[in-house]
Residue frames relative to the residue before (quaternion, step in Angstrom):
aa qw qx qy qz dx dy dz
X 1.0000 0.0000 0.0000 0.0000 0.00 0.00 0.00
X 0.2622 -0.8328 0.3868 0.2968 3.38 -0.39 1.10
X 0.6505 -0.2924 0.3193 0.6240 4.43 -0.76 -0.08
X 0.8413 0.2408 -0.3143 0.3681 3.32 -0.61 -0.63
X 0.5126 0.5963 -0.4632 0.4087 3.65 1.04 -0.01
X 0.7237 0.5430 -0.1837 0.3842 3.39 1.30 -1.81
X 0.3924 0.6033 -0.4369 0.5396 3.67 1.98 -0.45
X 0.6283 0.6977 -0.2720 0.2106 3.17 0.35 -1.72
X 0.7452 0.3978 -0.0123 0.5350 3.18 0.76 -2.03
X 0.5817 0.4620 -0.4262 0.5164 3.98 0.63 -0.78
X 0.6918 0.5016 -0.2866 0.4333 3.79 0.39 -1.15
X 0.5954 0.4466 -0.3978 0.5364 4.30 1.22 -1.05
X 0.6929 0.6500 -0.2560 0.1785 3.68 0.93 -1.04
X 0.3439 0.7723 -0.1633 0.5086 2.61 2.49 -1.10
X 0.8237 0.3293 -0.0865 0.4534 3.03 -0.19 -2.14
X 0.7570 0.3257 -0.3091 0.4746 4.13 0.65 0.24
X 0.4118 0.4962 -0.4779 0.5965 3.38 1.57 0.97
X 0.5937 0.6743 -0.2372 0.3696 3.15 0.82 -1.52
X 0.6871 0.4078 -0.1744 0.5755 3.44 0.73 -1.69
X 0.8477 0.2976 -0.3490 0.2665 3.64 -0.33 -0.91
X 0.5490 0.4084 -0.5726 0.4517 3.42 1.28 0.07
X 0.7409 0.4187 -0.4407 0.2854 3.82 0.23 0.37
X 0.7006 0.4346 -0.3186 0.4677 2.75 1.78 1.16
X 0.7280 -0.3636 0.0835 0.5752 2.56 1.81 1.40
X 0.4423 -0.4915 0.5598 0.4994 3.47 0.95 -1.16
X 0.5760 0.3310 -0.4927 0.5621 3.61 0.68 0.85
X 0.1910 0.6505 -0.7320 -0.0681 2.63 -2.07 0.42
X 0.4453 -0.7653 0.3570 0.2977 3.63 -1.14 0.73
X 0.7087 -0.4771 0.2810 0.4372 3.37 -1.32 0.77
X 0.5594 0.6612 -0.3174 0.3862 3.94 1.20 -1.06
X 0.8270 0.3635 -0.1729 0.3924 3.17 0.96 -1.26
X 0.7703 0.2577 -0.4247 0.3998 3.51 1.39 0.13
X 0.3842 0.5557 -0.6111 0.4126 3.15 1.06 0.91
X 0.6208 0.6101 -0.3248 0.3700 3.64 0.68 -0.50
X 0.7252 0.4854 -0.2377 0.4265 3.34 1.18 -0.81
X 0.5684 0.4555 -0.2646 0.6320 3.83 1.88 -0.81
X 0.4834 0.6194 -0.6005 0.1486 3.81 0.67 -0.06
X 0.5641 0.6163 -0.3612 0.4141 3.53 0.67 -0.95
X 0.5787 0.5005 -0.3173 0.5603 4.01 1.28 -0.49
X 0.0966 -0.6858 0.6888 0.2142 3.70 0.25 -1.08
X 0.0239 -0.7141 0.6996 0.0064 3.68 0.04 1.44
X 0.4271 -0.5711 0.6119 0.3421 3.16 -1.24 0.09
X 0.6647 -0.3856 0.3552 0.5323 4.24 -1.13 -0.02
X 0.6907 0.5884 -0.2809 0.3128 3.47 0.47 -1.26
X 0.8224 0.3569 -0.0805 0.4357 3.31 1.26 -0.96
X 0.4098 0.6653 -0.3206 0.5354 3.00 1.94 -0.05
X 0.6429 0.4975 -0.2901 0.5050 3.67 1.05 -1.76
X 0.7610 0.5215 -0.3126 0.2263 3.38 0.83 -0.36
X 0.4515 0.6653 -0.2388 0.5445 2.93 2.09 -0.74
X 0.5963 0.5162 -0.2963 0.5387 4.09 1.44 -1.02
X 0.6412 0.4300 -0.3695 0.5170 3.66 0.72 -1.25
X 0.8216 0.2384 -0.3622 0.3700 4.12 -0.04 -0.58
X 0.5126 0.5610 -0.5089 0.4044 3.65 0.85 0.35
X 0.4692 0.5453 -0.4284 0.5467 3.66 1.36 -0.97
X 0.7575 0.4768 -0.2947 0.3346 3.68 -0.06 -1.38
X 0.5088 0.5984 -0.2243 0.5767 3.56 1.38 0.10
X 0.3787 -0.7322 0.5099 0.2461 3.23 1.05 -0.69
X 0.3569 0.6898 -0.3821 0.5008 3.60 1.64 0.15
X 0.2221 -0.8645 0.4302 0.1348 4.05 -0.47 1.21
X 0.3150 -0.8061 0.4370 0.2448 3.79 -0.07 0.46
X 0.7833 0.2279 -0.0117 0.5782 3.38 -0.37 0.69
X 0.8630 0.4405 -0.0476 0.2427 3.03 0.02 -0.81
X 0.6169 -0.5563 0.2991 0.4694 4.20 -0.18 -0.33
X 0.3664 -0.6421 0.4572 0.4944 4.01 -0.13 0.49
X 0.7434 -0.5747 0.2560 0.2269 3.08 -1.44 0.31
X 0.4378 -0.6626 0.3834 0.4716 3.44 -0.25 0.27
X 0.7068 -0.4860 0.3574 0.3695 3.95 -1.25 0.78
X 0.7462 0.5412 -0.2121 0.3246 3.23 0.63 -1.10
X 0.7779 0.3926 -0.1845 0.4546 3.24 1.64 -0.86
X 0.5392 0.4626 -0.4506 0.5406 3.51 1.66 1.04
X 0.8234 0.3593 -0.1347 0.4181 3.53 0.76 -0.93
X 0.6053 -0.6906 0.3451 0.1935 3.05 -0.99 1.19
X 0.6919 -0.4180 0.4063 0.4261 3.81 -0.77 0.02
X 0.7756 0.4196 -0.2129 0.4207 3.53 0.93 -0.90
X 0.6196 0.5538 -0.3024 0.4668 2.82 1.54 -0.71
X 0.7325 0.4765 -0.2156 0.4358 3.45 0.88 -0.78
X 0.1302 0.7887 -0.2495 0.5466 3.22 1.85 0.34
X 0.6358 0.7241 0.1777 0.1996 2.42 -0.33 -2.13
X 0.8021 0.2739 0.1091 0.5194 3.03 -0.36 -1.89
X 0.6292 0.4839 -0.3103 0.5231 3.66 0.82 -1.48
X 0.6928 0.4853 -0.2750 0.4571 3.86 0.51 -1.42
X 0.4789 0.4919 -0.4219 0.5922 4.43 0.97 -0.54
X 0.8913 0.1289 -0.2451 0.3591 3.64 -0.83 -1.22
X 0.5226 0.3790 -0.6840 0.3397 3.77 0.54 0.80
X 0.4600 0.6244 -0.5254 0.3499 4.09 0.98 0.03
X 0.8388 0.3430 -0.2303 0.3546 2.70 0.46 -1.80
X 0.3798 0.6167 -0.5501 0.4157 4.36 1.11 0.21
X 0.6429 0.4327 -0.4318 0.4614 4.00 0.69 -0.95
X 0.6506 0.5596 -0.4698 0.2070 3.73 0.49 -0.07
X 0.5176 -0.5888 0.3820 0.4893 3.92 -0.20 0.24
X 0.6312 -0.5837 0.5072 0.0598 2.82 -1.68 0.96
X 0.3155 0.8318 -0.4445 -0.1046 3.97 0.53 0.06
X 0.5367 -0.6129 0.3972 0.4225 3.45 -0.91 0.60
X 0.7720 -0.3504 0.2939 0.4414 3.92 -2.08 0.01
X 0.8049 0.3743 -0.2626 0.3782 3.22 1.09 -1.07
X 0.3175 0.5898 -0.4814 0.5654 3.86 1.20 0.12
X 0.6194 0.6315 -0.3436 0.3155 3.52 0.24 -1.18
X 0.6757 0.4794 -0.0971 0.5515 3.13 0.78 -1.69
X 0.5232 0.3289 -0.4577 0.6392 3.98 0.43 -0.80
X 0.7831 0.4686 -0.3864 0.1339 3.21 -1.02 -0.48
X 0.4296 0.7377 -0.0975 0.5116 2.62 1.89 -1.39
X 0.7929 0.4057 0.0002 0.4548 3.28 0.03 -1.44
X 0.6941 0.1722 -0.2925 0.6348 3.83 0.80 -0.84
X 0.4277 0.4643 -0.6601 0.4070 4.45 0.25 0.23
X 0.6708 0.5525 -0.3521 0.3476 3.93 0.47 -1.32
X 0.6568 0.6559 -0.1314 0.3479 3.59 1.48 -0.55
X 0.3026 -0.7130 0.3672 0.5150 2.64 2.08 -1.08
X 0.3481 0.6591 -0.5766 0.3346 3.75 0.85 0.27
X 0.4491 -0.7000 0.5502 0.0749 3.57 -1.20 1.27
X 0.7098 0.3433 -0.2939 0.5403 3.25 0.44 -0.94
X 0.4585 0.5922 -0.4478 0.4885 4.53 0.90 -0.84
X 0.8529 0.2969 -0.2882 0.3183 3.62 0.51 -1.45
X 0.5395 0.6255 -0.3845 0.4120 3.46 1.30 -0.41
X 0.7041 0.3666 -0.3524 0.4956 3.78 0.93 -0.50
X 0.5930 0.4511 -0.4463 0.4956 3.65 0.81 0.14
X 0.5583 0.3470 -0.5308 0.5350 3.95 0.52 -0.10
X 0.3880 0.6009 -0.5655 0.4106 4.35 0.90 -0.41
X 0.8079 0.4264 -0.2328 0.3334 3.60 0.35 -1.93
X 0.6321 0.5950 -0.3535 0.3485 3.48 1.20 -0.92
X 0.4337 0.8252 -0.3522 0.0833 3.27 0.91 -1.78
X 0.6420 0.5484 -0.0868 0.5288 3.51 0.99 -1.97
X 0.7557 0.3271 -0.3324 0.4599 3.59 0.24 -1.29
X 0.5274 0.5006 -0.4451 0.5226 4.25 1.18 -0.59
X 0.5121 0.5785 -0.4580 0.4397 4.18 0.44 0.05
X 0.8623 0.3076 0.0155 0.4020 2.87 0.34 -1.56
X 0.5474 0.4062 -0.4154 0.6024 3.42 1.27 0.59
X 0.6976 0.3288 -0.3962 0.4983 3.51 0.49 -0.33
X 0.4351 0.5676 -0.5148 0.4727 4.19 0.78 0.38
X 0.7286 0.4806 -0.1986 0.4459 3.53 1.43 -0.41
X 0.5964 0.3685 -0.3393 0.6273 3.28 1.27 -0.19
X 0.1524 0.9160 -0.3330 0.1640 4.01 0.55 0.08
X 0.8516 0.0934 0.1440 0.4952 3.06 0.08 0.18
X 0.4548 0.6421 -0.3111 0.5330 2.99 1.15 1.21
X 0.5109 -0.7185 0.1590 0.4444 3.53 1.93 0.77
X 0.4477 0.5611 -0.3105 0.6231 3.50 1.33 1.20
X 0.2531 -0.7925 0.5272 0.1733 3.27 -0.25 1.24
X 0.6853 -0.5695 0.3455 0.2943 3.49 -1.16 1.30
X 0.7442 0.4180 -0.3184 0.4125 3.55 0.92 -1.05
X 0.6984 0.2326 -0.4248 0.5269 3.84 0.88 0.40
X 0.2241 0.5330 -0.6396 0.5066 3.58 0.73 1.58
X 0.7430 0.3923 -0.3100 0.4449 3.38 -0.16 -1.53
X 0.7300 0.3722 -0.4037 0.4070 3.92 0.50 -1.12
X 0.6776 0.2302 -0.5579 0.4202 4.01 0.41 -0.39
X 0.5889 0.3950 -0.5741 0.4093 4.10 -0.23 0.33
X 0.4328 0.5324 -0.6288 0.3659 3.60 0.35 0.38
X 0.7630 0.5658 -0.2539 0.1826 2.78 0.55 -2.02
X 0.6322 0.6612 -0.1320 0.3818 2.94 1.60 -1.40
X 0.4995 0.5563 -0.3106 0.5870 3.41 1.34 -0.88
X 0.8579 0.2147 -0.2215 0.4108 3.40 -0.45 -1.25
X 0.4112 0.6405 -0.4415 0.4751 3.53 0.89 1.15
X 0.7674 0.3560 -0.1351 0.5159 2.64 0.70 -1.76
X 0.6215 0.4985 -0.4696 0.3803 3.75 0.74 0.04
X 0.4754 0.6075 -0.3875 0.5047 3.38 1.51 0.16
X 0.6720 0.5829 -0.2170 0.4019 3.55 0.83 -0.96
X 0.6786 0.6156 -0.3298 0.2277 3.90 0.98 -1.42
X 0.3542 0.6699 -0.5094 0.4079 3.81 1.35 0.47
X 0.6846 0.4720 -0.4011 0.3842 3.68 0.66 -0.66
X 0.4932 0.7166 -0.3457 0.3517 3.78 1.51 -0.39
X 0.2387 -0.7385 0.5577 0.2943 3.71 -0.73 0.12
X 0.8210 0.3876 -0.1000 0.4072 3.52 1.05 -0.88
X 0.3511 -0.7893 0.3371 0.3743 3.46 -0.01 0.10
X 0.4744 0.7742 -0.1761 0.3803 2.82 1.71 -0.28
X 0.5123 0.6514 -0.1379 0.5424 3.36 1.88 -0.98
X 0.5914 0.4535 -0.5527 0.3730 4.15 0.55 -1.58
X 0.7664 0.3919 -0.4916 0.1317 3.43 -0.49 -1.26
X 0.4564 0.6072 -0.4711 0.4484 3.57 1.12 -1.15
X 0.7651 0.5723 -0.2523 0.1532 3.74 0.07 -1.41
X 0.6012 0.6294 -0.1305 0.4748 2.78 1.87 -1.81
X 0.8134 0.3957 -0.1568 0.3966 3.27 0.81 -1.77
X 0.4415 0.6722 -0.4723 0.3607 3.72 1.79 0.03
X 0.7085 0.6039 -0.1889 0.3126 3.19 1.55 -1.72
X 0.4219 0.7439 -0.2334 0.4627 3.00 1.59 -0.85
X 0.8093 0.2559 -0.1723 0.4998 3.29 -0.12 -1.57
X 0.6227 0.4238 -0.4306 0.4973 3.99 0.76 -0.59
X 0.6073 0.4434 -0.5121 0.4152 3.87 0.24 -0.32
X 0.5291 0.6832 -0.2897 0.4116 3.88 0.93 -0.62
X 0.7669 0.4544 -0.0401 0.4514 3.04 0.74 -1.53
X 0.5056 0.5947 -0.2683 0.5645 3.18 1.65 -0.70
X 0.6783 0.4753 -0.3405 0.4450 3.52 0.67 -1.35
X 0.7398 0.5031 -0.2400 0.3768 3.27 0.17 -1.75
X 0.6099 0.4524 -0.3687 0.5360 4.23 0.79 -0.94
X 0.8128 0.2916 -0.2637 0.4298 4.25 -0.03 -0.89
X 0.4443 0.5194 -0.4475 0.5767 3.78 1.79 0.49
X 0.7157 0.4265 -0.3558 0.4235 3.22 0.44 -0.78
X 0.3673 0.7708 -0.3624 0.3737 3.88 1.44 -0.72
X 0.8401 0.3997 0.0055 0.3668 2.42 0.25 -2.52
X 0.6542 0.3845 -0.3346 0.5588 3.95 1.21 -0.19
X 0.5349 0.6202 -0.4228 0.3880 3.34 1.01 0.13
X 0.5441 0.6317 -0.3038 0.4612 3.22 1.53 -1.88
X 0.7928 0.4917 -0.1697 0.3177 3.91 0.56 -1.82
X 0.5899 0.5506 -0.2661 0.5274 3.09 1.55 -0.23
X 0.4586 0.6007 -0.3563 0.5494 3.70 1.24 -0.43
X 0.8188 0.4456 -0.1453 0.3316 3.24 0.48 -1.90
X 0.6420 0.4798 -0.1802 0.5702 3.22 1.18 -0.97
X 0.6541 0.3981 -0.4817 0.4261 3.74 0.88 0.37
X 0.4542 0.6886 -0.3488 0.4448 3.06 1.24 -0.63
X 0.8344 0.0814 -0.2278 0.4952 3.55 0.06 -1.25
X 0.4658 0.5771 -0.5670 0.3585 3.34 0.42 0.94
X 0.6414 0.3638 -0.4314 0.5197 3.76 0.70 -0.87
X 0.7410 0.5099 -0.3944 0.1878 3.60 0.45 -0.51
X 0.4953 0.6284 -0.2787 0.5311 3.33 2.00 -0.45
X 0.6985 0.5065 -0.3214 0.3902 3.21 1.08 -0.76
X 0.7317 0.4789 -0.2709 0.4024 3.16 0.87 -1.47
X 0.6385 0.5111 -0.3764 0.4352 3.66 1.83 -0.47
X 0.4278 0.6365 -0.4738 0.4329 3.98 1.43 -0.18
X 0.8381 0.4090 -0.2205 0.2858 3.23 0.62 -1.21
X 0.4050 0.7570 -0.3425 0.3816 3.45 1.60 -0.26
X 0.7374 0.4760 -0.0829 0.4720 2.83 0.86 -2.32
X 0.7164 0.3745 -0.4676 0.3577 3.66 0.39 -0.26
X 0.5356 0.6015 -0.3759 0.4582 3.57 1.40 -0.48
X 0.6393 0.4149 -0.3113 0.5677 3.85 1.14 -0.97
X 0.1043 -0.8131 0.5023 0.2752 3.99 0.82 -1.15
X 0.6158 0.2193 -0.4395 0.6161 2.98 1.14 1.63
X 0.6531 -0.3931 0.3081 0.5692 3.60 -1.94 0.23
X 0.4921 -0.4045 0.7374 0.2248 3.10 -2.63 -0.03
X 0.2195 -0.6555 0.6879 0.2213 2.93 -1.65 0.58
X 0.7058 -0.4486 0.3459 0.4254 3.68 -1.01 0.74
X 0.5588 0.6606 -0.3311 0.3764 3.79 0.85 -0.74
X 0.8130 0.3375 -0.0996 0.4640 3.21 1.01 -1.91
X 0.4289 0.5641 -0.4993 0.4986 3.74 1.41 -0.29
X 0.8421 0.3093 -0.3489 0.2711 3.65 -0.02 -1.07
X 0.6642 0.4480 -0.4712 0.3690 3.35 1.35 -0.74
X 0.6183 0.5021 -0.3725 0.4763 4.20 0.94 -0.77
X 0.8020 0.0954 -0.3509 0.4739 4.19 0.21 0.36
X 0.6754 -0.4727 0.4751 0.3075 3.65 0.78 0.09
X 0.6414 0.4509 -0.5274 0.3273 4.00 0.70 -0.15
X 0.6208 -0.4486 0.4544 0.4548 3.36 -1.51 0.10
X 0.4164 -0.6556 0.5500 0.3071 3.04 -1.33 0.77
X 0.4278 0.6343 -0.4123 0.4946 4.03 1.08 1.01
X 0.5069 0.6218 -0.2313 0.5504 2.99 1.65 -0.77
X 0.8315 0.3197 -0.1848 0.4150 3.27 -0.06 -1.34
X 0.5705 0.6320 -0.3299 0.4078 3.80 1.04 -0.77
X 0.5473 0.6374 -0.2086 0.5006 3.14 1.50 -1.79
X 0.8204 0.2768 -0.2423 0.4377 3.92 0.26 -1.08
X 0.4531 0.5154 -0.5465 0.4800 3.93 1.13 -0.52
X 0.6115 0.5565 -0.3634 0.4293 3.76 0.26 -1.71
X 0.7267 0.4266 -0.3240 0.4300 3.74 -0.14 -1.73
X 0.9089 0.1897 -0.1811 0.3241 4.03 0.35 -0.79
X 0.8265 -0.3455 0.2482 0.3688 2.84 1.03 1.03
X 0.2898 -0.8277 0.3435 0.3362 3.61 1.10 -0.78
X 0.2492 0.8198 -0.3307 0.3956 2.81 1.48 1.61
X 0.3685 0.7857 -0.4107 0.2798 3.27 1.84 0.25
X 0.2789 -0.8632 0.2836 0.3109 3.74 1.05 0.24
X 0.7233 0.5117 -0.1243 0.4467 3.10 1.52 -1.46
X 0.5949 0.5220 -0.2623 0.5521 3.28 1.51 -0.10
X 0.4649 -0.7543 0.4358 0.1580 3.52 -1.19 0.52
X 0.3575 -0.7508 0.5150 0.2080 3.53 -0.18 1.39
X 0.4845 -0.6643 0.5161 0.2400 2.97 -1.27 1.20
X 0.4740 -0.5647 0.5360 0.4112 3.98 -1.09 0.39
């Protein structure tokens, strides 16, 4: 696939995440074959495009999942304990909406604070959509706060009033996405690290029972061959909990 194809495709991949969480977390097989036509996937690469939407938690074809079967007990907790807060918040009507709406775009402070009031609910229920994705729901909801009560800072650049929500609820779902992609980073990073000082604990477990005492860092590297960067790198990384290995004085 050449660079500007692979732009191409990361960016279609986007826009059919994009869509099925605004369909709940469904989307139909029609529509993401429709959206890679302009690519000409072949089957092979298509099945793949089905396998990492599944891995998302994103249903094909099919109804989005049911709440219970992404979120945890705590989370749902949680959740139940948020929307009896957010019920004490006033109620405002379509056309309040709009005042508000209209004087936040002005710069009126207090206009924009009751419109993050109106959002509040609709930042719940987008982050029930990003779920389950190894990020607990209740710091979803807190970066789309954040993001809201930005973006009511922002709605001067709008011409219409008609536009904030589109705007608000874009930020919302991209502050999400933000979270969830540099989580996933960051468990990616710990998984590296944590293999590391695992082969090296192992490969020091097995030394020592052959020696039937600890290793010094000297003999691990000269009897399996790792760098002796290696092995410092995992004592250091855990803490100096490698047992089988001698702690430097």
């Amino acid at each position: 696939m050449e660079e500007n194809q692979e732009i191409l495709f990361a960016k279609t991949l986007e826009k059919v995440k994009r869509l099925a969480r605004e369909q709940c977390n469904s989307i139909r097989k029609e529509q993401v074959e429709e959206a890679f036509q302009v690519l000409a996937l072949s089957k092979e690469q298509l099945a793949m495009v089905f396998e990492y939407l599944e891995k998302y938690h994103i249903t094909i074809g099919e109804s989005a999942a049911e709440e219970e079967d992404i979120l945890s007990e705590e989370e749902i907790d949680y959740l139940e304990e948020y929307k009896k807060e957010l019920l004490e918040l006033p109620v405002f009507s379509d056309g309040e909406k709009d005042a508000f709406t209209l004087s936040a775009m002005a710069g009126e402070t207090d206009a924009q604070g009751r419109l993050i009031q109106v959002y509040l609910p609709k930042v719940v229920e987008i982050a029930k959509l990003y779920a389950g994705q190894g990020v607990f729901v209740e710091d979803l909801i807190g970066e789309g706060n954040v993001a809201l009560s930005m973006g009511v800072t922002m709605l001067g650049c709008l011409e219409k009033k008609e536009e904030a929500e589109g705007m608000l609820m874009k930020m919302v779902m991209d502050a999400m996405e933000d979270f969830i992609s540099d989580s996933m980073e960051e468990t990616q990073k710990d998984n590296k690290v944590l293999k590391k000082v695992n082969q090296v604990a192992e490969k020091a477990r097995e030394l020592s029972e052959e020696l039937r005492r600890k290793v010094t860092v000297e003999e691990l590297c000269t009897e399996t061959g790792l760098s002796e960067k290696a092995v410092r790198d995992a004592m250091r990384l855990s803490g100096y909990t490698i047992e089988d290995i001698e702690n430097p004085s």
